[in-house]
C-alpha positions in Angstrom: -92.1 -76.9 -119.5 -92.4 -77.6 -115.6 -89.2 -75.5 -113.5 -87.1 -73.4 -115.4 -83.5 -72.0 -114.2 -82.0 -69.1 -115.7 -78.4 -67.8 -115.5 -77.1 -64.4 -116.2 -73.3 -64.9 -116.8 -70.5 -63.2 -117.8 -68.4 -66.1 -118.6 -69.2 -67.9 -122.6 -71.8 -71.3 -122.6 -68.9 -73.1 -122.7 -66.9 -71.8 -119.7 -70.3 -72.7 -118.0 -70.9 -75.7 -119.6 -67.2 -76.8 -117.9 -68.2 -75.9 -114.6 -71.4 -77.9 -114.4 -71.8 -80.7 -112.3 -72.4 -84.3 -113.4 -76.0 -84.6 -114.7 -76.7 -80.8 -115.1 -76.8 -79.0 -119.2 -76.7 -76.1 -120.1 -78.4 -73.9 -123.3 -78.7 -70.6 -124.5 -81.8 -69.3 -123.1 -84.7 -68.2 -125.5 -84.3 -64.8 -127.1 -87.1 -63.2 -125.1 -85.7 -64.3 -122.0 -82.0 -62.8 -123.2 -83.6 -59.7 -123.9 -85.2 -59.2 -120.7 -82.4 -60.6 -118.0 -78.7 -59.4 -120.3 -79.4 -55.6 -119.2 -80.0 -57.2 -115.7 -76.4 -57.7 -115.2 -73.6 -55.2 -116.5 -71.2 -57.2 -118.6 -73.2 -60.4 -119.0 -72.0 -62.1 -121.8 -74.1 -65.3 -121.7 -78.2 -66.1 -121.1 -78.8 -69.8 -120.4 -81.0 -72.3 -119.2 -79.8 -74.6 -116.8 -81.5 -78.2 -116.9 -81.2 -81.3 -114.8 -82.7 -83.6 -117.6 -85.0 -81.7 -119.9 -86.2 -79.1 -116.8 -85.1 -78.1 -113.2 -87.6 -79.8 -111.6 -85.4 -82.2 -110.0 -84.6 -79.5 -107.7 -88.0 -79.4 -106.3 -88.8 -83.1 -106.6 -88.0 -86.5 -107.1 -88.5 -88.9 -109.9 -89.9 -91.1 -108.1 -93.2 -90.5 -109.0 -93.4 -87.3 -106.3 -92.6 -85.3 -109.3 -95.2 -86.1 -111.7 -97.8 -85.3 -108.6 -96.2 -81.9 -107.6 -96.7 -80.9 -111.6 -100.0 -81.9 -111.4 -101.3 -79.9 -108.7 -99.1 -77.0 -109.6 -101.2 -77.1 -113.0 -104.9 -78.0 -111.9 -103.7 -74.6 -110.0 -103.2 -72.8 -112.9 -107.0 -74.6 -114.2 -105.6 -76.2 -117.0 -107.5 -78.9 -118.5 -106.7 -82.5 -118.0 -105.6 -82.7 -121.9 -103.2 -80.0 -121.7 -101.8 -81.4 -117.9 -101.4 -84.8 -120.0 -99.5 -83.2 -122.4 -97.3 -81.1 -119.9 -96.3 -84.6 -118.2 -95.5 -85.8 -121.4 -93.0 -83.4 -122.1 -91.7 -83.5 -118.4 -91.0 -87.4 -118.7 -89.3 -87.0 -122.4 -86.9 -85.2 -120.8 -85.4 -87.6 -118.6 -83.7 -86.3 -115.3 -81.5 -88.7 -114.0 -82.2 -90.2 -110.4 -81.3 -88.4 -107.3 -82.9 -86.6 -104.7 -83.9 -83.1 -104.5 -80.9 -82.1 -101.6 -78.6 -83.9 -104.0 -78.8 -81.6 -106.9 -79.6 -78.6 -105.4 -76.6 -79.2 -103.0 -74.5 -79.6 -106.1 -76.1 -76.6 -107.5 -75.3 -74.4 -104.8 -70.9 -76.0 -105.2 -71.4 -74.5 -109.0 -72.9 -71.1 -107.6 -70.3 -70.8 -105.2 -67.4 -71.5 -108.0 -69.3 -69.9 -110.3 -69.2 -66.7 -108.4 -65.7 -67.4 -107.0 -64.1 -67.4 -111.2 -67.1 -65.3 -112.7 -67.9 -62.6 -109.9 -72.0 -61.4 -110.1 -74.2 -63.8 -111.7 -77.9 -63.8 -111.8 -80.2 -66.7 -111.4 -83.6 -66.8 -111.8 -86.0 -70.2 -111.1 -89.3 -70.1 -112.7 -92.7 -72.4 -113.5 -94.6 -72.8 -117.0 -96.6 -75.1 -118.7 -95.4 -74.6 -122.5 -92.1 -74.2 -123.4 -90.8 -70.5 -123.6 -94.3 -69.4 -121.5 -94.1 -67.7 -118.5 -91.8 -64.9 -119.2 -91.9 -63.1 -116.3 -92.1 -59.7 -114.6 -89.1 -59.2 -113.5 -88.9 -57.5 -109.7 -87.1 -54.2 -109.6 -84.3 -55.0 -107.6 -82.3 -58.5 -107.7 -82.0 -60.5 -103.8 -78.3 -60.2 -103.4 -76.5 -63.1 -101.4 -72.6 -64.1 -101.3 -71.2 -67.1 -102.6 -70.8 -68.2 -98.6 -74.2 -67.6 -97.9 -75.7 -70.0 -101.1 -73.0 -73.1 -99.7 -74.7 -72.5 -96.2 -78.2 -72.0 -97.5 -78.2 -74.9 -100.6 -81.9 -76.0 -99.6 -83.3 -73.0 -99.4 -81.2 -69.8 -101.3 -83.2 -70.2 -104.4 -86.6 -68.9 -104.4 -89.0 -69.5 -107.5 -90.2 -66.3 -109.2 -87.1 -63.9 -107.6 -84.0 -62.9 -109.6 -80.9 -63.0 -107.4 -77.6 -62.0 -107.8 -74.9 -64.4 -106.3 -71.4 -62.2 -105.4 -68.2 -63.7 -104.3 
């Protein structure tokens, strides 16, 4: 599946879905993912996944080429065999990010986090890694990182941490 963002709302798909940026989707997330980040966040109406293309990974890397060699090092790290890498490239190019650099998108990523928070009020987000589709579900830490709206605008490159649930306030 390569990167993964999730969002814990309380606003419907659709009030999300009219918020995104240009070039960024939005889909319920996975029932097991629902089930584990909806008690998260008291009054979340809405679990999604938000994609870039078919994944997230634009926020990490270009497609340019860059990307398809950060995937494959982060899997030979998890020892997977060079069939199942193939295959998890595959998927990666099917799902067709349009071009743009990594400070681009998550730049207008943190905009929609900011607004997000500004009309919504707490939201969660939660950037993870996987090889297959709906893998990966993770342990979620205790306690959510908590940052204002002002601080993701003034932090875009670096407020969103892989593997850490965090909770964006006005």
């Amino acid at each position: 599946m390569c990167y993964y963002l999730q969002i814990v709302s309380p606003l419907s798909l659709t009030e999300i879905r009219s918020m995104l940026p240009p070039g960024f989707s939005a889909d319920i997330a996975p029932m097991t993912w629902q089930a584990v980040l909806r008690p998260r966040l008291p009054g979340a109406q809405t679990v999604a996944t938000l994609r870039i293309g078919g994944c997230a990974c634009a926020l990490r890397a270009a497609r340019d080429g860059e990307d398809e060699h950060h995937l494959r090092r982060r899997y030979a790290g998890l020892g997977l065999s060079r069939a199942r890498i193939i295959a998890a490239l595959e998927r990666h190019r099917r799902g067709g990010a349009p071009a743009g650099v990594p400070a681009t998108w998550r730049a207008a990523l943190a905009g929609f986090v900011a607004e997000h928070a500004r009309n919504a009020g707490p939201t969660l987000y939660y950037l993870g890694f996987s090889v297959e589709p709906g893998e990966g579900l993770p342990g979620i830490p205790g306690e959510a990182g908590m940052l204002s709206a002002a601080a993701v605008r003034a932090a875009a490159e670096t407020w969103l941490d892989e593997n850490r649930l965090t909770e964006v306030t006005r």
